[in-house]
C-alpha positions as CSV (number, residue, x, y, z in Angstrom):
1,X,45.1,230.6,79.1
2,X,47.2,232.5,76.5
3,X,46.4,235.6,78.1
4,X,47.1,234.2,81.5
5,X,50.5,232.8,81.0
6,X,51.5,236.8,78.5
7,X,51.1,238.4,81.8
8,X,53.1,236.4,83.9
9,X,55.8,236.9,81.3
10,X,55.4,240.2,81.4
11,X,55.3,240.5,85.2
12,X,58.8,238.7,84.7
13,X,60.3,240.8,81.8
14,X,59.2,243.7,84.4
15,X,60.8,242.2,87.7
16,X,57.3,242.2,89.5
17,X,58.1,238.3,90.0
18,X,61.8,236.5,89.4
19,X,62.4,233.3,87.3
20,X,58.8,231.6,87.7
21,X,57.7,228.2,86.1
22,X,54.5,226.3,85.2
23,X,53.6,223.6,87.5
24,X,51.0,220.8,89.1
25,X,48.8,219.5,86.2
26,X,48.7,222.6,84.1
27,X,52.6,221.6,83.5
28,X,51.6,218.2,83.1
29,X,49.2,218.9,80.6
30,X,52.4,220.0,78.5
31,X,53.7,216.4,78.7
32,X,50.7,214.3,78.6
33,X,46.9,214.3,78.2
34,X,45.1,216.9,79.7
35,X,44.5,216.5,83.6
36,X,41.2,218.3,84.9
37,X,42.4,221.1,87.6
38,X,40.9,224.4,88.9
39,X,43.6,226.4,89.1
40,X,47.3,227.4,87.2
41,X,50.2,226.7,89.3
42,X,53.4,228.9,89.1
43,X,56.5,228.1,91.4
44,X,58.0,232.0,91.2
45,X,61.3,233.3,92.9
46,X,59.9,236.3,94.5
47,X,62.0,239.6,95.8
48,X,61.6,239.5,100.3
49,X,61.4,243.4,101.7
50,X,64.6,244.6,102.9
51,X,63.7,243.2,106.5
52,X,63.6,239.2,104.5
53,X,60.0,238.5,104.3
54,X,58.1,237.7,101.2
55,X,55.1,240.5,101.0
56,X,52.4,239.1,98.1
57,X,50.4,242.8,98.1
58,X,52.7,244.5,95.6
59,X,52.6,241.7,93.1
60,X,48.4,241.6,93.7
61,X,48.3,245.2,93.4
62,X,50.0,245.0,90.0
63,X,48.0,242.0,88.6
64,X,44.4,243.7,89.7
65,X,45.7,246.6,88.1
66,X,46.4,243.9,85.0
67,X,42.5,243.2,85.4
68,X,43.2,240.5,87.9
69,X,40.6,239.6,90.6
70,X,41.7,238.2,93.9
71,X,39.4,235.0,95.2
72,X,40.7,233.8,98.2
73,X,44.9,232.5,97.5
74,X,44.0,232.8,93.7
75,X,44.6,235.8,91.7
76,X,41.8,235.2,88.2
77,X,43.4,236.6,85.3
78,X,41.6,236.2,82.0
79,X,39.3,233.3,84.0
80,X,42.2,231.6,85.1
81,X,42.8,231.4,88.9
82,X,46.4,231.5,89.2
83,X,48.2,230.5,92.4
84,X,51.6,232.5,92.6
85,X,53.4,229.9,94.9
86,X,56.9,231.1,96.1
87,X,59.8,228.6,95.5
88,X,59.1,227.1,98.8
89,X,61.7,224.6,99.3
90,X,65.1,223.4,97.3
91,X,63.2,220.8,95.3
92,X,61.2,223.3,94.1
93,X,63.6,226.1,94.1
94,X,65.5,223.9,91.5
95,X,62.9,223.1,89.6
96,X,61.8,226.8,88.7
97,X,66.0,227.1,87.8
98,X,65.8,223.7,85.7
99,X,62.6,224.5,83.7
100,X,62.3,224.2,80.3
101,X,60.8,227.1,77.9
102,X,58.3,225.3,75.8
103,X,55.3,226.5,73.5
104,X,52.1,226.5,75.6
105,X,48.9,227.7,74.3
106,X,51.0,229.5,71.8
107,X,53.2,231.3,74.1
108,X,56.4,229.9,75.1
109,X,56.6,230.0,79.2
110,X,58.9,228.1,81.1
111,X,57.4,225.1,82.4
112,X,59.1,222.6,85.5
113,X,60.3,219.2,84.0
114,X,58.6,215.9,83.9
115,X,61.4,214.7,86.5
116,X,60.7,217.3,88.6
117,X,57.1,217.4,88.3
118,X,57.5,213.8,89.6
119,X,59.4,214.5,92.4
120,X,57.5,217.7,93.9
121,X,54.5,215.2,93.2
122,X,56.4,212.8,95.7
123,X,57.5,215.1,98.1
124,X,53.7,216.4,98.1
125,X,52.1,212.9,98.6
126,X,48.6,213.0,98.1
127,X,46.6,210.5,95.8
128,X,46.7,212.8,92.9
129,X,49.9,213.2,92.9
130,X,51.0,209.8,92.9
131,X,48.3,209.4,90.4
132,X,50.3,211.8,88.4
133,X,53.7,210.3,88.8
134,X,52.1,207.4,87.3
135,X,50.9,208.9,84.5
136,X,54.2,210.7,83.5
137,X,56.1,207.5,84.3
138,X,53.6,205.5,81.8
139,X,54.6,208.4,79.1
140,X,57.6,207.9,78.5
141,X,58.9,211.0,78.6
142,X,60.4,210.7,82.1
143,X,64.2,210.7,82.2
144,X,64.4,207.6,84.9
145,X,68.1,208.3,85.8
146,X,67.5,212.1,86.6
147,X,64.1,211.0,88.3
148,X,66.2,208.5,91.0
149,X,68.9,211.3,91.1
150,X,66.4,214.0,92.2
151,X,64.2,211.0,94.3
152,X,68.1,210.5,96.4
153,X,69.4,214.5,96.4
154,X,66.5,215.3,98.2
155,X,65.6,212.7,100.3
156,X,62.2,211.4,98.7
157,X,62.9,207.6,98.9
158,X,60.5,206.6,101.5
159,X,58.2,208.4,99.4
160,X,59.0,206.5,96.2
161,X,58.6,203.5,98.3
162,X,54.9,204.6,99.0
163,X,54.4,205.0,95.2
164,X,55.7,201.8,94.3
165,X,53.7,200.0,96.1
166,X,50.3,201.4,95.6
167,X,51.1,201.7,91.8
168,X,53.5,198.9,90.6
């Protein structure tokens, strides 16, 4: 993983990708025990062509020539398929901005929030994420009045509703 996360930092020190951060359960993992995935999420702002579309080949081109190997929407680097997700939405695009630097696997990477890890869980809606909300609400380490703020701002109650009752 070390490996994994020095190349994204250096991809960012050399403006391949913008201001990226660490999410889904690898972030998670920073917060509280260790949740099994498959892959390394990394919310990224990314630069669009001159015509406003986001084109991924540059940034693949670059991370093969880093060693990468492309497998379907995953780039492995270093046996770590990493999904390079584009800040996709405001919730997210605020997360990545928000993120806190933190040491990871010995390498300090910026990595989203527990309150917005939460809330993109939320907004996302599966099982497992729920399940996760639950397990960084049951930490501790979740800032309650930022989590409502971020649950009202962008418009997640109904969601929160769903969590509530399958976990409360």
């Amino acid at each position: 993983m070390q490996d994994t996360l020095k190349i994204l930092l250096q991809l960012r020190d050399q403006g391949a990708i913008g201001k990226f951060a660490i999410g889904g359960a690898v972030a998670a993992s920073a917060y509280v025990e260790a949740i099994a995935t498959e892959d390394l999420d990394v919310f990224a702002f990314l630069q669009p062509t001159s015509s406003g579309l986001l084109v991924l080949t540059p940034l693949y081109e670059r991370l093969k020539a880093l060693g990468g190997v492309v497998e379907n929407e995953h780039v492995v680097l270093h046996g770590w398929p990493v999904q390079i997700l584009p800040a996709y939405n405001p919730l997210v695009e605020a997360a990545v901005s928000n993120a806190t630097e933190k040491m990871f696997h010995d390498v300090v990477v910026p990595i989203v929030t527990p309150e917005y890890l939460c809330a993109i869980a939320l907004q996302t809606g599966r099982a497992k994420d729920y399940q996760r909300v639950n397990t960084l609400l049951e930490s501790g380490l979740v800032n309650a009045h930022v989590l409502e703020k971020l649950v009202n701002d962008y418009a997640l109650s109904e969601r929160w509703d769903q969590y509530v009752r399958r976990y409360t």
